[in-house]
ChimeraX commands (.cxc) that place a marker at each C-alpha (Angstrom):
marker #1 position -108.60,107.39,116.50 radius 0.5
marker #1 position -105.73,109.37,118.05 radius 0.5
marker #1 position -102.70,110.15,115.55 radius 0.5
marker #1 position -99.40,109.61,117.55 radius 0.5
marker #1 position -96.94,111.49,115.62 radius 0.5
marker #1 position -93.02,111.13,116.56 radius 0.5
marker #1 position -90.88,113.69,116.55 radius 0.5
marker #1 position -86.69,112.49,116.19 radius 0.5
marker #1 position -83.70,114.60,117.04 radius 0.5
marker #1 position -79.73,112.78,117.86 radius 0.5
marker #1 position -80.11,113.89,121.45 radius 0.5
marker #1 position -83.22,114.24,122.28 radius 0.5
marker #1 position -83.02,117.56,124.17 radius 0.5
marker #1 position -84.11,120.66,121.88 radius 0.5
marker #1 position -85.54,120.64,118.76 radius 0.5
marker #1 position -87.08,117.12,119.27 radius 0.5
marker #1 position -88.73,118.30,122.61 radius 0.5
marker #1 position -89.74,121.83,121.49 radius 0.5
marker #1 position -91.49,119.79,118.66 radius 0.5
marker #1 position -93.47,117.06,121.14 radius 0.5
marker #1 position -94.37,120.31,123.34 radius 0.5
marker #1 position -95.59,122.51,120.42 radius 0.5
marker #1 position -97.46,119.48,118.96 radius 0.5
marker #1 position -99.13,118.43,122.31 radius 0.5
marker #1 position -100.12,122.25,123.09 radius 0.5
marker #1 position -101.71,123.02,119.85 radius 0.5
marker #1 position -103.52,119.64,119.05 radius 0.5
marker #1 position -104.80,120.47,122.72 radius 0.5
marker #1 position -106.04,123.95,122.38 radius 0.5
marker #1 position -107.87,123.25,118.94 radius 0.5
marker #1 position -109.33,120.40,120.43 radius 0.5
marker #1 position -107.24,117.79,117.61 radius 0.5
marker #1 position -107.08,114.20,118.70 radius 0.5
marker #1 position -102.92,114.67,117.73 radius 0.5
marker #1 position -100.52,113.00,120.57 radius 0.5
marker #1 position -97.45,113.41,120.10 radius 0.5
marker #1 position -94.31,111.90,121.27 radius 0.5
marker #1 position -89.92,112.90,121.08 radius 0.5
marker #1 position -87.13,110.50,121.31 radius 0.5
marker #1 position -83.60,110.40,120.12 radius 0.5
marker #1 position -81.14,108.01,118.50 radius 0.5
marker #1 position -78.25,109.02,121.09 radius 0.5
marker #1 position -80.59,110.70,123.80 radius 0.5
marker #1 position -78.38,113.26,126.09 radius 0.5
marker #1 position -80.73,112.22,129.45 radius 0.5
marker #1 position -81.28,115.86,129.70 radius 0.5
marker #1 position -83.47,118.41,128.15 radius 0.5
marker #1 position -81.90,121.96,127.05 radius 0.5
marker #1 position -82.26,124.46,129.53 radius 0.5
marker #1 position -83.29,127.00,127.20 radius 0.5
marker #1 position -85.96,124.83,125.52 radius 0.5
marker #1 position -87.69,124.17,128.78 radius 0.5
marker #1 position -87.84,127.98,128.87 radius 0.5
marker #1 position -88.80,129.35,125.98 radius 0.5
marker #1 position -91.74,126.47,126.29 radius 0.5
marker #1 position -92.72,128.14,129.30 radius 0.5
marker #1 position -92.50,131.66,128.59 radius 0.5
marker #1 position -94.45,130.60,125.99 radius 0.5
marker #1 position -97.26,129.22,128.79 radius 0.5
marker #1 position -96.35,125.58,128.08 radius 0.5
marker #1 position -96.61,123.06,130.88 radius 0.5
marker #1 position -92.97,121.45,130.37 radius 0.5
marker #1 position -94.15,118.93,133.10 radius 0.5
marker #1 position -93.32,115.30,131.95 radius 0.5
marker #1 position -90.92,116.06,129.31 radius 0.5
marker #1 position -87.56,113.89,129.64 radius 0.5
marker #1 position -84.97,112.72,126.81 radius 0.5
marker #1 position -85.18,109.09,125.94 radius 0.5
marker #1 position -84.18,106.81,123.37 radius 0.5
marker #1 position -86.68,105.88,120.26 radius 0.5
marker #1 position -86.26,101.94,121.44 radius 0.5
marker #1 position -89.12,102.92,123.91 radius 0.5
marker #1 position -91.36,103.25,120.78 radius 0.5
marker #1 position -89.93,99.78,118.88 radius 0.5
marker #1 position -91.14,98.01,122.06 radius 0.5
marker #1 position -94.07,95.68,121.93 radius 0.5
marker #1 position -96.67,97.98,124.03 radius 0.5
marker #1 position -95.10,101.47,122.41 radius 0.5
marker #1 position -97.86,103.34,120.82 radius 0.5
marker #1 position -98.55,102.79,117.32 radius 0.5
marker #1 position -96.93,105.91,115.33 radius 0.5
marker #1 position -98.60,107.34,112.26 radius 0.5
marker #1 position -95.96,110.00,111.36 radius 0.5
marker #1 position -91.94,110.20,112.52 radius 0.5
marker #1 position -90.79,113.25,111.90 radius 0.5
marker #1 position -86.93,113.67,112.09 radius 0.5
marker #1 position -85.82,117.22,112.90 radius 0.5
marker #1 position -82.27,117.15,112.92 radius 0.5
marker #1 position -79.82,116.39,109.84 radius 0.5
marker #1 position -77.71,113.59,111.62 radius 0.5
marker #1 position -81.09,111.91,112.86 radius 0.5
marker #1 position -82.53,112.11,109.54 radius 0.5
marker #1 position -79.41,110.54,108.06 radius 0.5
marker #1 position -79.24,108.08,110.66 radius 0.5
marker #1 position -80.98,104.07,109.98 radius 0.5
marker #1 position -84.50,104.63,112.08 radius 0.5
marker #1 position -85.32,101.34,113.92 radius 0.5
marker #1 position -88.53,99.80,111.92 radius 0.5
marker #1 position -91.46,101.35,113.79 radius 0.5
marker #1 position -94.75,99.14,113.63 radius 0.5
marker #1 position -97.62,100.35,111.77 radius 0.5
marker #1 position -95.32,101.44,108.54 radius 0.5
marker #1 position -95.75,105.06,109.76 radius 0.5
marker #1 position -95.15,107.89,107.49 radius 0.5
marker #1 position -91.81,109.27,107.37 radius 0.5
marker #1 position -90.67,113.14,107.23 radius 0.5
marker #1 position -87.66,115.13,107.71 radius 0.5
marker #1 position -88.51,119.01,108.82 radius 0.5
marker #1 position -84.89,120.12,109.69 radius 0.5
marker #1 position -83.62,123.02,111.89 radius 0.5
marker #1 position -80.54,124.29,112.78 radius 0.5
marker #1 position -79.67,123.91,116.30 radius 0.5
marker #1 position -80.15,126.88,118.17 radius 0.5
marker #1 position -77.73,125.08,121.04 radius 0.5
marker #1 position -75.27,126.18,118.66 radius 0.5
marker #1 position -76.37,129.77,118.38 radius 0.5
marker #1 position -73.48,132.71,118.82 radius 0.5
marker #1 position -74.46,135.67,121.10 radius 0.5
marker #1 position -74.05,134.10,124.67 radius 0.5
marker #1 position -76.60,133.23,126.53 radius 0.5
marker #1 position -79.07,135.79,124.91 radius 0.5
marker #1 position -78.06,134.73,121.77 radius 0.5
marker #1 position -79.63,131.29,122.32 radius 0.5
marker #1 position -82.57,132.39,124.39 radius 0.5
marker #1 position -83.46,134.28,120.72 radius 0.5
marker #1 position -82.39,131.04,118.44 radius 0.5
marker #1 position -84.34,128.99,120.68 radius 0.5
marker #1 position -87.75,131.18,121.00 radius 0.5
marker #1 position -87.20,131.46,116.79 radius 0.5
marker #1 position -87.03,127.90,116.73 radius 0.5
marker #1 position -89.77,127.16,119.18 radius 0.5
marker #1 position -91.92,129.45,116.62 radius 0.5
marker #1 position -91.22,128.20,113.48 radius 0.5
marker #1 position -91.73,124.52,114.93 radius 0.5
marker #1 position -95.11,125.86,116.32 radius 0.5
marker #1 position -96.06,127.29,113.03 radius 0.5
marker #1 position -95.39,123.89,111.13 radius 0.5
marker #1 position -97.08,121.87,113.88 radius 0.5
marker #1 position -100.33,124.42,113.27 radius 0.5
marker #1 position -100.36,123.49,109.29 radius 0.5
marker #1 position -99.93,119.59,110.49 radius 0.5
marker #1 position -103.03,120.10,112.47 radius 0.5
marker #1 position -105.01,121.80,109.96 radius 0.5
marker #1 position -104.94,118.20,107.58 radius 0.5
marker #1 position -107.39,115.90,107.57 radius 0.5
marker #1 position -105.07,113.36,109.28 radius 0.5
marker #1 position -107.97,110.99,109.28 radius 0.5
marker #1 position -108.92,111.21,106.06 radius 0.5
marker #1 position -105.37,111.39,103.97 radius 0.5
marker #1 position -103.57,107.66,102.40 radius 0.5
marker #1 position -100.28,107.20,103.66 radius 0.5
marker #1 position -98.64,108.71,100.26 radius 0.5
marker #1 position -101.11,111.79,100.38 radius 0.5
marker #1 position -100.12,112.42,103.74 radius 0.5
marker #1 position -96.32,112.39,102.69 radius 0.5
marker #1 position -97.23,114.58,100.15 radius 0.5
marker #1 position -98.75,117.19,102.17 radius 0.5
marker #1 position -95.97,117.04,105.12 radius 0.5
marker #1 position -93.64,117.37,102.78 radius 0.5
marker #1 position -95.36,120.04,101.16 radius 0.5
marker #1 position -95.38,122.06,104.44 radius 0.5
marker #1 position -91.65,121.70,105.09 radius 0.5
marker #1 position -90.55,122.98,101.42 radius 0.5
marker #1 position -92.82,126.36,102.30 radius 0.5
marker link #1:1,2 radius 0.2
marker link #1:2,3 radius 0.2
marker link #1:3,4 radius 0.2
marker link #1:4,5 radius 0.2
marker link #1:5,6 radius 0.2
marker link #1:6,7 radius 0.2
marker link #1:7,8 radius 0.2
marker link #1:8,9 radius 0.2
marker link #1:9,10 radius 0.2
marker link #1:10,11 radius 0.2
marker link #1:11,12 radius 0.2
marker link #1:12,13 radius 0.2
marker link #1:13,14 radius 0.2
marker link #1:14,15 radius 0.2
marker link #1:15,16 radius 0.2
marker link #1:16,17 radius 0.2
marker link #1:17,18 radius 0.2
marker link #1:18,19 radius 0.2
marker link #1:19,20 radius 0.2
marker link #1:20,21 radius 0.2
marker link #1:21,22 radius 0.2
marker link #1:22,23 radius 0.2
marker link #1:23,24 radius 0.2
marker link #1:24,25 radius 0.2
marker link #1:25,26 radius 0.2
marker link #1:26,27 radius 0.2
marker link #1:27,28 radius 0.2
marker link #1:28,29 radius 0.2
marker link #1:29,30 radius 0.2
marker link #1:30,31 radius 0.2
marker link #1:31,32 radius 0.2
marker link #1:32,33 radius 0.2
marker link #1:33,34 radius 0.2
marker link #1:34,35 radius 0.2
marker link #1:35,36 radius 0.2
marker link #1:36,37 radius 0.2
marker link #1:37,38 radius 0.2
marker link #1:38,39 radius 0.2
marker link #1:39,40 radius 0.2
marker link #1:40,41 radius 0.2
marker link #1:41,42 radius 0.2
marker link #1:42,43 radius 0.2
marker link #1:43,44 radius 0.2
marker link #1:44,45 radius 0.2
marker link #1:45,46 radius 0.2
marker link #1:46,47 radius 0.2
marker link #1:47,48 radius 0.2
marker link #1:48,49 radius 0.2
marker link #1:49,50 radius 0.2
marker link #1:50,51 radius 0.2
marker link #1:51,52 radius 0.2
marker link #1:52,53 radius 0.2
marker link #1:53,54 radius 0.2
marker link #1:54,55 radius 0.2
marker link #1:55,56 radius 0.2
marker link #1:56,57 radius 0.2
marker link #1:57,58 radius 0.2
marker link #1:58,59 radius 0.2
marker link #1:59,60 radius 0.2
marker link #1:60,61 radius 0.2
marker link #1:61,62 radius 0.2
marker link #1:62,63 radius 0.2
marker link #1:63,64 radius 0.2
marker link #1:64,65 radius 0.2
marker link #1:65,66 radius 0.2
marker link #1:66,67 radius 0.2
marker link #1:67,68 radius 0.2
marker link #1:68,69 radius 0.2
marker link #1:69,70 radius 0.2
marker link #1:70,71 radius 0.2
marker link #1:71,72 radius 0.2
marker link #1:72,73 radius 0.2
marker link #1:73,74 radius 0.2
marker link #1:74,75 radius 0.2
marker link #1:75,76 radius 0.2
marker link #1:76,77 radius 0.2
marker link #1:77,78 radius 0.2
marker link #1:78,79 radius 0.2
marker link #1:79,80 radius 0.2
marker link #1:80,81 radius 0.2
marker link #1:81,82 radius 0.2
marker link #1:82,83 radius 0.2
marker link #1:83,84 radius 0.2
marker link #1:84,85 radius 0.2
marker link #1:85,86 radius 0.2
marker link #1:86,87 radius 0.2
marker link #1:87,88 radius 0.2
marker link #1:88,89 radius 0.2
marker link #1:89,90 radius 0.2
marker link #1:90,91 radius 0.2
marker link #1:91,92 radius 0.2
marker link #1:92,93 radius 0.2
marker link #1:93,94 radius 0.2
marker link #1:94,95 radius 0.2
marker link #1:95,96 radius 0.2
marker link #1:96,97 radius 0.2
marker link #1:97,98 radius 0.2
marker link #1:98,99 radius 0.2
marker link #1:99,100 radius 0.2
marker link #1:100,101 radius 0.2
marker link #1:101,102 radius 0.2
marker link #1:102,103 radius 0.2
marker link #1:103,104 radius 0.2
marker link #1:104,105 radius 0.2
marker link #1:105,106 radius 0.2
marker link #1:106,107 radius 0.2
marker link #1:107,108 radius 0.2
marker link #1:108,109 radius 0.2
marker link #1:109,110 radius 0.2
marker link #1:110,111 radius 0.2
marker link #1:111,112 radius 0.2
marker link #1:112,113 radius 0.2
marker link #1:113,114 radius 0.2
marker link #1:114,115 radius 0.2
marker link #1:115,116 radius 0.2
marker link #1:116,117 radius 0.2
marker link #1:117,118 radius 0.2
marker link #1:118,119 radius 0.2
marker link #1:119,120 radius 0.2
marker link #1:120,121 radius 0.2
marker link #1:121,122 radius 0.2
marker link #1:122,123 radius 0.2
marker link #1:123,124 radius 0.2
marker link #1:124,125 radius 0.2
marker link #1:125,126 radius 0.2
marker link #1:126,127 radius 0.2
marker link #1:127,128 radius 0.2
marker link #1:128,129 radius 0.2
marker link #1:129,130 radius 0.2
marker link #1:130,131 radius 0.2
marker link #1:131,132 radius 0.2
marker link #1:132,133 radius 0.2
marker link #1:133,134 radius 0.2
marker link #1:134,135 radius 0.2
marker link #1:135,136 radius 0.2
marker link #1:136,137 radius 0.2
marker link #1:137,138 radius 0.2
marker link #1:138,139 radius 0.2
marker link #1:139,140 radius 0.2
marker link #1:140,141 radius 0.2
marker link #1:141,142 radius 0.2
marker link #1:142,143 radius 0.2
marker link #1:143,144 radius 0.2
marker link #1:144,145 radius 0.2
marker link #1:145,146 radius 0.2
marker link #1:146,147 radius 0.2
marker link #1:147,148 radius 0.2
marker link #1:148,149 radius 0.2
marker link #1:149,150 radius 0.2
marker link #1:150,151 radius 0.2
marker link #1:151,152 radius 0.2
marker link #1:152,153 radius 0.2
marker link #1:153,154 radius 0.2
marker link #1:154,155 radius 0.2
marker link #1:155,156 radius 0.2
marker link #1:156,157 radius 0.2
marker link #1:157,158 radius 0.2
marker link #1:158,159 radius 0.2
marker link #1:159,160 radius 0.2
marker link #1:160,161 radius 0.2
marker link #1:161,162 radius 0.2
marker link #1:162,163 radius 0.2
marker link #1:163,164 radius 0.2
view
């Protein structure tokens, strides 16, 4: 059975997408049957310019990707989500819609490398440190036993990842 994991950020632009991206592209190349999924509360329509890149110097198809709002996932034929995962502060503080299936909930913050001093080179290095750490996290997510974990060992062991 596939674990659809989604991955929530205000805007739906950076963070949120480098986390779908990094998720997808792992789960893929160790053969994990992880899908996951990005929307946002407030979604900008756009995806950061920088993201896309980093994703692709990185050798990440960025193909597909678009912002949209997490009330495509409340509809009746959404995928059924077994994790959220909120990656911004203002989304995690935010009242989620109630996503069938009870899925379980984590926040994993980081700070937005949009806002990143330095000019443009400044963000290109926020955003390829973000796109890292992100990747790193989404590499320990994949090495669970997704299958085999209850909902509140799960929570345990997400959670356990983010405080590392």
């Amino acid at each position: 059975m596939t674990t659809n994991v989604l991955i929530l950020c205000t805007h739906n632009s950076a963070r949120s997408v480098l986390s779908e991206a990094m998720l997808n592209h792992w789960a893929k190349q160790l053969g994990k049957d992880v899908r996951a999924f990005s929307a946002g509360s407030a979604p900008s329509g756009k995806l950061n310019p920088f993201a896309l890149e980093v994703l692709q110097q990185a050798g990440i198809d960025t193909s597909g990707y678009r912002s949209k709002s997490w009330d495509e996932f409340t509809a009746a034929d959404a995928p059924t989500m077994h994790i959220v995962i909120t990656v911004c502060d203002s989304a995690a503080a935010e009242t989620c819609p109630y996503w069938p299936g009870s899925p379980v909930k984590v926040h994993w913050g980081y700070p937005d490398p949009s806002n990143a001093l330095g000019g443009d080179a400044g963000k290109r290095q926020a955003f390829e440190l973000t796109r890292q750490a992100i990747g790193y996290r989404m590499l320990q997510l994949l090495q669970l036993p997704l299958d085999a974990l209850s909902p509140a060992d799960l929570q345990k062991q997400l959670s356990h990842i983010y405080s590392q």
